[in-house]
PAZA-253000 format. One record per residue (C-alpha): x, y, z; residue in one letter. Coordinates in steps of 0.001 Angstrom, whole numbers, plus 524288, in hexadecimal, padded with zeros to 5 digits. Layout:
! residues N
+-------+-------+-------+------+
|     X |     Y |     Z | resn |
+-------+-------+-------+------+
|     X |     Y |     Z |    A |
...
+-------+-------+-------+------+
END
This chain:
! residues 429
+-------+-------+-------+------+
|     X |     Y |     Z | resn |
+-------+-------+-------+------+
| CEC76 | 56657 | 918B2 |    X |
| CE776 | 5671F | 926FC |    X |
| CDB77 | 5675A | 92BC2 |    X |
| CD409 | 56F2B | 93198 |    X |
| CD44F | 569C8 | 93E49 |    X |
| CE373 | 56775 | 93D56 |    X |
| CE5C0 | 57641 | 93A89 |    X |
| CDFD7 | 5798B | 94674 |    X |
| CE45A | 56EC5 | 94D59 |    X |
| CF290 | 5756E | 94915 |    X |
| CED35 | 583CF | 94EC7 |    X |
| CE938 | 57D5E | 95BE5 |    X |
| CF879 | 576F9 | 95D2D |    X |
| CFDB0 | 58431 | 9578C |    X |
| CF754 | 58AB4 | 96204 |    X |
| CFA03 | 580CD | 96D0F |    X |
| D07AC | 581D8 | 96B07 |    X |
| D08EF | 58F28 | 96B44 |    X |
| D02E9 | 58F20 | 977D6 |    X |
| D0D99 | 583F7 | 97DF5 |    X |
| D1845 | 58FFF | 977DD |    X |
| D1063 | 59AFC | 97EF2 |    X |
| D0FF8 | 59295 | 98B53 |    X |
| D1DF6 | 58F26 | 98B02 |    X |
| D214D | 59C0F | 98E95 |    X |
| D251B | 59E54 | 99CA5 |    X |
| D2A1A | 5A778 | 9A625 |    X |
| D36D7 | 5A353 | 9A400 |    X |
| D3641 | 5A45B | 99432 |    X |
| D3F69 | 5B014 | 98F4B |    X |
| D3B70 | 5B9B6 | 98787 |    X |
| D3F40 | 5B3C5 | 97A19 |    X |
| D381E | 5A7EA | 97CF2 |    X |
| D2D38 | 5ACE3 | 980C2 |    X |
| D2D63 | 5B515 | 972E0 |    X |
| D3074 | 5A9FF | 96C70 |    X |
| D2374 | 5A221 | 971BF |    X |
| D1B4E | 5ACEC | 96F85 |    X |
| D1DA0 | 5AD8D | 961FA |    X |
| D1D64 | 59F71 | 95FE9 |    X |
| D10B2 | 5A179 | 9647C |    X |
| D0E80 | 5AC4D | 95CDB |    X |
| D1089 | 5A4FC | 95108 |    X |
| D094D | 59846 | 95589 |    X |
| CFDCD | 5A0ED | 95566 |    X |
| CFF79 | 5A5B3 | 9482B |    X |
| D03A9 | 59872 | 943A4 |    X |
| CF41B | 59207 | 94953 |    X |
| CEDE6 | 59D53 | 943A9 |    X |
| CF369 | 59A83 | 93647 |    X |
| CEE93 | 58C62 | 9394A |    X |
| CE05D | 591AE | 93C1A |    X |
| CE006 | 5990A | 93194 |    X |
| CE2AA | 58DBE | 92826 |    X |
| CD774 | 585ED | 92EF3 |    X |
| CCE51 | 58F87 | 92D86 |    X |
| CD2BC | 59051 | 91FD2 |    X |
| CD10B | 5815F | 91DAD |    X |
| CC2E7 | 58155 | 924B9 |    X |
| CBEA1 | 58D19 | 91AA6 |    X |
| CC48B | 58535 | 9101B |    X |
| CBD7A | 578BB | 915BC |    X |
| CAF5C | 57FA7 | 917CC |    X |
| CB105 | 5846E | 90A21 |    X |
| CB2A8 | 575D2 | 904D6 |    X |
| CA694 | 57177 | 90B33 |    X |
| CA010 | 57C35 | 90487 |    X |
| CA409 | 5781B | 8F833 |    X |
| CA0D6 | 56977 | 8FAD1 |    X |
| C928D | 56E38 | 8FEB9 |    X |
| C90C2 | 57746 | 8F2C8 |    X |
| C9650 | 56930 | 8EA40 |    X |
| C8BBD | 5617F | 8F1D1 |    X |
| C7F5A | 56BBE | 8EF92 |    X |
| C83E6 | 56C06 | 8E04A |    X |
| C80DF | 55F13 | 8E04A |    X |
| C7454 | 55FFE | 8E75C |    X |
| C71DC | 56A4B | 8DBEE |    X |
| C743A | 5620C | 8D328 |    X |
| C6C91 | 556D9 | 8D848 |    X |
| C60E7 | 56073 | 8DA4A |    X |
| C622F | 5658B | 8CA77 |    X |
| C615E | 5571D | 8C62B |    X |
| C53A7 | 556DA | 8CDE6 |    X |
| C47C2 | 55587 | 8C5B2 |    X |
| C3E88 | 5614C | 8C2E7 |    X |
| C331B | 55FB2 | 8CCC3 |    X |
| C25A8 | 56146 | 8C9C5 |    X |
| C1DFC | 56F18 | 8CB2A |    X |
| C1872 | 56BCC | 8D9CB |    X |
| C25DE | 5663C | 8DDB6 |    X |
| C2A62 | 57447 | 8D805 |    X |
| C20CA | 57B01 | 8DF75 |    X |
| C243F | 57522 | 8EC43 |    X |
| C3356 | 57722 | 8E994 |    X |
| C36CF | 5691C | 8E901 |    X |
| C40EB | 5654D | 8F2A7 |    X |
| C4B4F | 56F6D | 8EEA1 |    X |
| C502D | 57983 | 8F77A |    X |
| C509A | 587D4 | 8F6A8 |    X |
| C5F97 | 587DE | 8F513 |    X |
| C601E | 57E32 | 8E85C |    X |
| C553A | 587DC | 8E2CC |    X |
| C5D2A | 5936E | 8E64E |    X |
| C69C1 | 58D63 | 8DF29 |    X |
| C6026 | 58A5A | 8D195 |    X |
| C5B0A | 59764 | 8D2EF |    X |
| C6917 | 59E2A | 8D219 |    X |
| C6DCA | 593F9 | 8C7C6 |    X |
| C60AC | 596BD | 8BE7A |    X |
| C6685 | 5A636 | 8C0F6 |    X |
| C59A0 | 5AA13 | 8C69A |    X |
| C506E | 5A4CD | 8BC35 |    X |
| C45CD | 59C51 | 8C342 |    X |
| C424B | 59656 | 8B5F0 |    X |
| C4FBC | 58FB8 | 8B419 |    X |
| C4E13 | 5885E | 8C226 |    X |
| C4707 | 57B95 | 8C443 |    X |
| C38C1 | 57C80 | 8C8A0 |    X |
| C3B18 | 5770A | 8D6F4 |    X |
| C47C1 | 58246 | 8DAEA |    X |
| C3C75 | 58C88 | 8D3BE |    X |
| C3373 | 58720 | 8DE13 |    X |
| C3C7D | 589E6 | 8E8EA |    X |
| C40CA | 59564 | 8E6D4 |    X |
| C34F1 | 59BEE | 8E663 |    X |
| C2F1A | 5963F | 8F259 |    X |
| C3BAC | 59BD2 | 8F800 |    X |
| C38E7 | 5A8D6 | 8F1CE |    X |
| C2B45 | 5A677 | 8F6E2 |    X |
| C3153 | 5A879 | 9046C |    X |
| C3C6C | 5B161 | 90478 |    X |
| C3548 | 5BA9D | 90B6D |    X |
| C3399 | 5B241 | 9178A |    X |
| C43AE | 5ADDC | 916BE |    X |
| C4C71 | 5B7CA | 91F54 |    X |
| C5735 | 5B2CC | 91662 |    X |
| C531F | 5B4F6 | 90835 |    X |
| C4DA5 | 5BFA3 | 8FFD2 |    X |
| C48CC | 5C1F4 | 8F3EA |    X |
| C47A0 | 5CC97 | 8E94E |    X |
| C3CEC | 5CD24 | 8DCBA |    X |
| C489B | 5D119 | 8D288 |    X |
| C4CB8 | 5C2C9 | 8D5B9 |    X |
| C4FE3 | 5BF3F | 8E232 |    X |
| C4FBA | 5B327 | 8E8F7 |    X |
| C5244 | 5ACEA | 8F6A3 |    X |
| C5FBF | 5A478 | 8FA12 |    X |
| C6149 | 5990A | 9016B |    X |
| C6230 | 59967 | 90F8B |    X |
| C6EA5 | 592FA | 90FE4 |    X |
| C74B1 | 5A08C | 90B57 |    X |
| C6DC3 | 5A66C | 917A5 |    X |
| C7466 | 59D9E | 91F3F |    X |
| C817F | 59F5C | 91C6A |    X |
| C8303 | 5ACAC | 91AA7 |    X |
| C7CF5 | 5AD55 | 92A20 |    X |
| C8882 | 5A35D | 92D03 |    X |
| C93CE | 5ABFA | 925FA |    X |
| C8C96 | 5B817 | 92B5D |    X |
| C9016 | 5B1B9 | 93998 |    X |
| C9CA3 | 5AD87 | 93482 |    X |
| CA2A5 | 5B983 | 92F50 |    X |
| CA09B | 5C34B | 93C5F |    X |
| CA1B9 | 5C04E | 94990 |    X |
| C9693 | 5CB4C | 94BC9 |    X |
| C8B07 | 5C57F | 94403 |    X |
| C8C52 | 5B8AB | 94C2E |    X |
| C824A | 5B66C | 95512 |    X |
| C8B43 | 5ADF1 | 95DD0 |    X |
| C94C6 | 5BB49 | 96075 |    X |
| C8970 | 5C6B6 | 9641B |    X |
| C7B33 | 5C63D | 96685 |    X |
| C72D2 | 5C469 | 95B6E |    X |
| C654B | 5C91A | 959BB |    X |
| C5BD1 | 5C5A5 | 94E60 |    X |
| C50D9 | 5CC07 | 949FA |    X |
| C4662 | 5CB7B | 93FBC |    X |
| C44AA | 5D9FE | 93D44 |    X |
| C4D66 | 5E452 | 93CE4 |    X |
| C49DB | 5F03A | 9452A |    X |
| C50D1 | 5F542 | 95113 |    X |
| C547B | 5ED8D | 95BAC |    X |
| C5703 | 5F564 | 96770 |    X |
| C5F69 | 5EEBF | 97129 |    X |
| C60D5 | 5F1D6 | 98075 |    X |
| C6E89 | 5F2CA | 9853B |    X |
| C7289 | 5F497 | 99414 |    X |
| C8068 | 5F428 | 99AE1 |    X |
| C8056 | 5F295 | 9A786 |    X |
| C8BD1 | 5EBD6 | 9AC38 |    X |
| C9326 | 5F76A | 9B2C2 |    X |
| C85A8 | 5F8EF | 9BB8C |    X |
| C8780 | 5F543 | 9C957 |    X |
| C7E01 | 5F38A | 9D60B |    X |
| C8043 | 5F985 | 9E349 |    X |
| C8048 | 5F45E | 9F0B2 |    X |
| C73C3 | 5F1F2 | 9F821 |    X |
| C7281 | 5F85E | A05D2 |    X |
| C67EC | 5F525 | A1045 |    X |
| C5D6E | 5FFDB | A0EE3 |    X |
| C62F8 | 609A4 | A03D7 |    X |
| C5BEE | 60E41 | 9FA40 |    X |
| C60FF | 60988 | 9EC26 |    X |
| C6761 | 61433 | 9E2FC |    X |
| C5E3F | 61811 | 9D881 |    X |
| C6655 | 621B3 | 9CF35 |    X |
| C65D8 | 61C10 | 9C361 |    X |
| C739F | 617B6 | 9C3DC |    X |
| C6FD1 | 60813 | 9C227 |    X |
| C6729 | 609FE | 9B7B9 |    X |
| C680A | 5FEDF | 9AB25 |    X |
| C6D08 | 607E2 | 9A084 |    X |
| C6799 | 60231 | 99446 |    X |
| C6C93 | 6055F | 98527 |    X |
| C677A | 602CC | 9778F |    X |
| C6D34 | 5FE0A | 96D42 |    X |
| C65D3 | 5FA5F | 95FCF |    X |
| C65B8 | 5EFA6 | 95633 |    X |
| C61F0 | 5F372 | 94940 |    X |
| C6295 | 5E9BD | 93AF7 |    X |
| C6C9E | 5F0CE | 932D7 |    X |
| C6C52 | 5EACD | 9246B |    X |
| C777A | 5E492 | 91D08 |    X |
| C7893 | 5DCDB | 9114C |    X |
| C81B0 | 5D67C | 90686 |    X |
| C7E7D | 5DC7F | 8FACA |    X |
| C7C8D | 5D470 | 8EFF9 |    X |
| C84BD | 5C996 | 8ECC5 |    X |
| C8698 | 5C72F | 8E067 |    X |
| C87CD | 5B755 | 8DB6A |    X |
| C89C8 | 5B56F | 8CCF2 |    X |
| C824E | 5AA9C | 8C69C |    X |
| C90B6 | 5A02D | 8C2F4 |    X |
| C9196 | 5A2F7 | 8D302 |    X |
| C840D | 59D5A | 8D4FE |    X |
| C845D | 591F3 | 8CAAF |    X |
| C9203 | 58DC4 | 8CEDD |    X |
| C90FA | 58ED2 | 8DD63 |    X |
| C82CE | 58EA7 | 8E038 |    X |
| C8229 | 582C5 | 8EA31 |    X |
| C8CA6 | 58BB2 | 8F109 |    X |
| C840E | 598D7 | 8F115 |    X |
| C8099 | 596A0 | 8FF85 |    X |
| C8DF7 | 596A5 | 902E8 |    X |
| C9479 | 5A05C | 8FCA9 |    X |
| C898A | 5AAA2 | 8FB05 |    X |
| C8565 | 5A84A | 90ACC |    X |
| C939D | 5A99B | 90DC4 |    X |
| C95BD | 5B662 | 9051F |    X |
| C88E0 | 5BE4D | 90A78 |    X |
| C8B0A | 5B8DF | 91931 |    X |
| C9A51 | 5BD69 | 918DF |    X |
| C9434 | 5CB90 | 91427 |    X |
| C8AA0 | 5CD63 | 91E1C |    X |
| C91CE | 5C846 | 92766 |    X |
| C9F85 | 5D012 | 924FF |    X |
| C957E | 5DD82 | 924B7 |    X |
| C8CA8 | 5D8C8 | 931CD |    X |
| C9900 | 5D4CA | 937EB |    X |
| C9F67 | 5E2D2 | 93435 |    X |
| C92A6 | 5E9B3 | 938F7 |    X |
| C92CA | 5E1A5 | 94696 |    X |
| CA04A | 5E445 | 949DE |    X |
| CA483 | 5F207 | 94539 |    X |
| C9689 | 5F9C6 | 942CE |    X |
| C949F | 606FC | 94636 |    X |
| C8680 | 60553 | 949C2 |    X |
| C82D7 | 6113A | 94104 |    X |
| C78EB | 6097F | 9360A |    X |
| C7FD4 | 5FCA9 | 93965 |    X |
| C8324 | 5F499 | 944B8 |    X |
| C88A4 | 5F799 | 951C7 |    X |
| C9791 | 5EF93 | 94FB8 |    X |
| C9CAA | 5E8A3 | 95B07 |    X |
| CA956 | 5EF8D | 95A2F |    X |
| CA1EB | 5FE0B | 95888 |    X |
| C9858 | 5F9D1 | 96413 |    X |
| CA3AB | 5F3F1 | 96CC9 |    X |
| CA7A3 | 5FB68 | 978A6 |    X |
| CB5D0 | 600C9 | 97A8E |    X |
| CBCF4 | 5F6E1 | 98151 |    X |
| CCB89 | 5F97A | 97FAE |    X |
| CD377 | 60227 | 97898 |    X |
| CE347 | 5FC55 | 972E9 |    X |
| CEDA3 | 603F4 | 974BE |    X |
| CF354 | 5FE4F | 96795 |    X |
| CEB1F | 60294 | 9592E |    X |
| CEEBA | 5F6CE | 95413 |    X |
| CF07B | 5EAC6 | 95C1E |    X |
| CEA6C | 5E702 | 96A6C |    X |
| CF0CD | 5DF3D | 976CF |    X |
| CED34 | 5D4C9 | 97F4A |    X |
| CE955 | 5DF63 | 98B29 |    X |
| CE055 | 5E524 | 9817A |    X |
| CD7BC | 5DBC8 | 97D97 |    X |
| CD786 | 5D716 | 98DEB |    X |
| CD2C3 | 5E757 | 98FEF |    X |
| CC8CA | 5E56B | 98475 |    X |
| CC379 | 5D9AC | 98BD6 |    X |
| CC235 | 5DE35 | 999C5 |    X |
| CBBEF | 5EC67 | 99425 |    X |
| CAEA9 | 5E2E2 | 99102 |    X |
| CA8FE | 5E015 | 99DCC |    X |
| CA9D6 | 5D132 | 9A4E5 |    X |
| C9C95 | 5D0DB | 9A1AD |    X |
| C9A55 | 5D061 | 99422 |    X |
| CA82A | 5C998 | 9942D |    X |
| CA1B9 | 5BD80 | 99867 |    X |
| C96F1 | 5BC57 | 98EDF |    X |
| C990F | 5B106 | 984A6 |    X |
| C991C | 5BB18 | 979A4 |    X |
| CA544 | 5C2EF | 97C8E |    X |
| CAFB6 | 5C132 | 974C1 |    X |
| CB9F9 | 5C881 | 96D43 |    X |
| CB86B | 5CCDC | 95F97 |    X |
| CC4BB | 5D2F4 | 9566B |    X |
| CC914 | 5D1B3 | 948CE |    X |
| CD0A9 | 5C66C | 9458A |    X |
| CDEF3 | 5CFAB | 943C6 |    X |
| CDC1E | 5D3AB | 950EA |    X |
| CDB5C | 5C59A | 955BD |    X |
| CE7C0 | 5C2EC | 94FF1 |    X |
| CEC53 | 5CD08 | 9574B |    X |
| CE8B9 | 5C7DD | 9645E |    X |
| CEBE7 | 5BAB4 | 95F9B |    X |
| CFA04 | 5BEE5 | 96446 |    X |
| CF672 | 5C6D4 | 970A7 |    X |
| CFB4B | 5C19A | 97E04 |    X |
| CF7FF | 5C304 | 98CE8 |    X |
| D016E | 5C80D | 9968B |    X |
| D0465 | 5B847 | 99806 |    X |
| D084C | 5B779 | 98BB3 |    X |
| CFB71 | 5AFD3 | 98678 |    X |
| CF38B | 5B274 | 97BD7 |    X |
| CE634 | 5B8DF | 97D53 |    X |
| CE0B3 | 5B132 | 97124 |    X |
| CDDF4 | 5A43F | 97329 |    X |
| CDCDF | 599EA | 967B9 |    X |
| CD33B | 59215 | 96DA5 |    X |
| CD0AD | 584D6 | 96836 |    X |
| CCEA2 | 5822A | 959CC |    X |
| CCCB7 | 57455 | 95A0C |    X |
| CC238 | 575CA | 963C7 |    X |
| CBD03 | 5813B | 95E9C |    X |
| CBEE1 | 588C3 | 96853 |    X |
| CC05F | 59829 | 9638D |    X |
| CCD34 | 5A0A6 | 968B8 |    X |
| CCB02 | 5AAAD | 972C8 |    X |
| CD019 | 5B82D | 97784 |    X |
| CD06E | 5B81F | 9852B |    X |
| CC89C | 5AE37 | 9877A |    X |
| CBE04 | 5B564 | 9802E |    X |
| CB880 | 5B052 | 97192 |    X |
| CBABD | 5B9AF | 9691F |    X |
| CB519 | 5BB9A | 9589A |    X |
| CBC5C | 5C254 | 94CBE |    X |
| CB632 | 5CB0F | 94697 |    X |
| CBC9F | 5D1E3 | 93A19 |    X |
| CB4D0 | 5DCE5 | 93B28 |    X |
| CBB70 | 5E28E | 94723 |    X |
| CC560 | 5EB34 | 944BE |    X |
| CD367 | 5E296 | 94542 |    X |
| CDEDE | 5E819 | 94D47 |    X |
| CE5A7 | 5EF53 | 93FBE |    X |
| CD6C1 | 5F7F6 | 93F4F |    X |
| CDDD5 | 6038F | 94421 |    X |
| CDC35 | 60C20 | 9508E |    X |
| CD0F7 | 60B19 | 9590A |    X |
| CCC25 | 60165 | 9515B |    X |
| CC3A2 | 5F7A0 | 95AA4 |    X |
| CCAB3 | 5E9DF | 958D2 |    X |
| CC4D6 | 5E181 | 9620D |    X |
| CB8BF | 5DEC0 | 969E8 |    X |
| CB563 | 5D7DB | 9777D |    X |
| CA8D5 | 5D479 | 97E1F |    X |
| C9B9C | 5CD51 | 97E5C |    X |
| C977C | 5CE65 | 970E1 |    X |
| C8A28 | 5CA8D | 974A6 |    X |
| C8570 | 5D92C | 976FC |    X |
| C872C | 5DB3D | 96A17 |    X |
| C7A9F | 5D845 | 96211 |    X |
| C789A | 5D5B7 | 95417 |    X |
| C69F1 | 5D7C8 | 94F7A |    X |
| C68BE | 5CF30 | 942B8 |    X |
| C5C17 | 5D1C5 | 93969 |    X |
| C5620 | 5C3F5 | 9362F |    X |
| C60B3 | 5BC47 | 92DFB |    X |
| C674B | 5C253 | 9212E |    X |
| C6091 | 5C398 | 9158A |    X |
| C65E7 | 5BD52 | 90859 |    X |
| C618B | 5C29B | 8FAE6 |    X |
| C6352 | 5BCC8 | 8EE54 |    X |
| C60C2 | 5C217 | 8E058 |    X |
| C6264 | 5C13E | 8D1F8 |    X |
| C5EFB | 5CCB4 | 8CA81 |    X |
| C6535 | 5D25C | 8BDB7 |    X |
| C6EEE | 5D6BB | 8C779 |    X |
| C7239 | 5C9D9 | 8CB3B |    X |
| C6E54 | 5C119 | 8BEF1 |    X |
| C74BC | 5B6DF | 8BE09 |    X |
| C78D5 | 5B651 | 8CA21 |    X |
| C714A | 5BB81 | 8D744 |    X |
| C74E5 | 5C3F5 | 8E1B5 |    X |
| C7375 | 5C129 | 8EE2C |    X |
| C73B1 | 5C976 | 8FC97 |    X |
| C7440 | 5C845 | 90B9E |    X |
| C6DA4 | 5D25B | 914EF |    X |
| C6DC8 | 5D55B | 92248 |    X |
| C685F | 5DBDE | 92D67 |    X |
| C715B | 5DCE1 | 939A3 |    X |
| C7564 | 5E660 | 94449 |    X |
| C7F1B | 5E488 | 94FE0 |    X |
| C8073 | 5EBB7 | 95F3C |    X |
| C87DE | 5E97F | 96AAC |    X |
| C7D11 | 5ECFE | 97642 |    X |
| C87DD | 5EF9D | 97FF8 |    X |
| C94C6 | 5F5F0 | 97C61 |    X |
| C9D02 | 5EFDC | 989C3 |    X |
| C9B20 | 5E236 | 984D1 |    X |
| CA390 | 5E471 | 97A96 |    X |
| CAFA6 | 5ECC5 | 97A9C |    X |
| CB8BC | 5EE56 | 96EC7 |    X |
| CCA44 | 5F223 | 96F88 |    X |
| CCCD4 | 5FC38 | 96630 |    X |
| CDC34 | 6000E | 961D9 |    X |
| CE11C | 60B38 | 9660B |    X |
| CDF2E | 61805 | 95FF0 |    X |
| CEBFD | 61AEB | 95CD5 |    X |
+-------+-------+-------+------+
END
């Protein structure tokens, strides 16, 4: 089987040669060679993304294999730590040298009853309990709750990032705060604003007509969370050492799909202000179903050169509409999408602009004047974040044997100036 590296090694030549094809065409090439090239091109293309695909499949399959090898390895640190002796009541009292985690996996395999664990995990988990109150991550609850480990934290944050391009602090502006009341934000566009001429002894104007115009826009803390999640007790005994993993990757893929959603298509109405609702009209196709080269140029040039040169603006579709434009062409016959560099890491481009997929953005089948892509500096649009998310555990009669488990959130999304960002819509009809 090859490698990872060999597969996209394979893309890369895929790709190079299809290039040598496309260049081989000339002025003097008829027109059945020059159909001929293209779709040997055409199917090059197809061909390297087939070979991407099965990397990408081979690096999931890899990652996943590490994560089994790890969850092997802390079995055997459980075990090791279960063949410990019992300590002593001080050692108890001062919870030993044991971590929260190890006390948090006893405490699901003794299904809640305190008794059943050793002293020394007893110890630690109620000086944890002892401090939920002070951890932004945990909670607690008197019918029987208790906190988790902050591994979980941390990798539902990571697959929150992951999942949508719009909760990622590296695509819009991201502001944190430790409360959660109303943020009002200034807003001001004055790039159509000119200045006049001076002349030797005249009077300046002073009608108004220069004045800043300034706009508000708020940032409120709209709440969303997981419901509970439900983990039987065989799910906790036989993969406990993996219940960071798969219970961080679970609640971080649900918050993330539904703050993703919120960010990108929100009404604003009790929820977030979407990107694509917020956007500004920026051109209109004349198909309902499919966009040309031309168009996405018009879409580009309706954002003004100056937010076009900010480091944040970019492109952002769904990932049938990049297929789509995968196959689009300039009047010279090249393609507007550029691969890029794998090996090197290097991302492809549209244009010579990045660009970010984002599923929820309606694809080009959505139907007329649906809004299928978006241009401009997506660093005008802000993303207030309360604190970090909560995580509940519990085990109740509800729950018993098992526990239930939940992720909340507090989040809201707005772009401050609708003419950084301008979205293509199909036509109406």
């Amino acid at each position: 089987m090859a490698t990872i590296k060999e597969l996209r090694e394979q893309a890369a030549n895929v790709v190079s040669e299809a290039r040598t094809m496309l260049d081989a065409i000339s002025d003097k090439s008829t027109p059945e060679q020059r159909k001929e090239a293209e779709q040997s091109v055409d199917k090059a293309l197809e061909e390297a993304g087939q070979i991407e695909a099965r990397a990408e499949r081979l690096t999931n399959l890899e990652a996943a294999e590490k994560r089994a090898v790890e969850a092997a390895d802390r079995e055997e640190r459980d075990a090791r730590e279960a063949r410990r002796p019992v300590l002593g009541a001080a050692e108890a009292r001062n919870g030993g040298d044991m971590d929260y985690r190890t006390a948090f996996h006893e405490y699901i395999r003794a299904q809640g009853q305190k008794g059943d664990m050793s002293p020394e995990a007893r110890a630690v988990l109620q000086r944890g309990e002892a401090r939920v109150e002070h951890r932004a991550q945990t909670t607690s609850n008197s019918a029987g709750g208790f906190t988790v480990p902050t591994e979980l934290l941390n990798i539902m944050i990571r697959q929150m990032v992951a999942f949508g391009p719009m909760y990622d602090p590296g695509i819009t502006t991201e502001i944190v705060t430790t409360g959660g009341g109303a943020i009002t934000m200034p807003t001001i566009n004055d790039t159509t604003v000119t200045i006049e001429k001076s002349t030797e002894g005249t009077t300046y104007t002073d009608d108004g007509g220069k004045d800043a115009t300034f706009g508000e826009k708020t940032l409120n803390a709209f709440p969303f969370n997981t419901e509970w999640l439900r983990v039987s007790k065989e799910l906790a005994d036989d993969s406990v050492f993996a219940m960071e993993t798969i219970l961080g990757n679970l609640l971080g893929e649900r918050l993330g799909r539904r703050a993703n959603l919120e960010l990108t298509v929100g009404d604003g109405t009790g929820d977030p202000n979407g990107i694509v609702t917020a956007s500004g009209a920026g051109k209109v196709a004349t198909a309902t179903d499919a966009i040309t080269a031309d168009e996405i140029i018009d879409l580009l040039h309706s954002v003004d050169p100056a937010y076009r040169t900010s480091p944040a603006t970019r492109f952002m579709f769904n990932d049938l509409t990049l297929a789509a434009i995968r196959k689009l062409k300039d009047g010279d016959g090249n393609y507007l999408w550029q691969m890029g560099n794998i090996q090197a890491g290097i991302p492809g481009s549209l244009l010579g602009y990045n660009y970010s997929i984002n599923q929820a953005v309606v694809g080009l089948g959505g139907g007329a004047n649906s809004r299928v892509m978006l241009f401009g500096d997506f660093s005008k649009y802000y993303v207030r974040k309360v604190g970090q998310p909560l995580i509940g555990a519990i085990q109740d009669k509800d729950f018993w044997p098992g526990f239930g488990i939940a992720g909340y959130i507090r989040f809201d999304g707005e772009l401050a100036d609708a003419t950084a960002v301008k979205h293509m819509a199909l036509a109406s009809s």
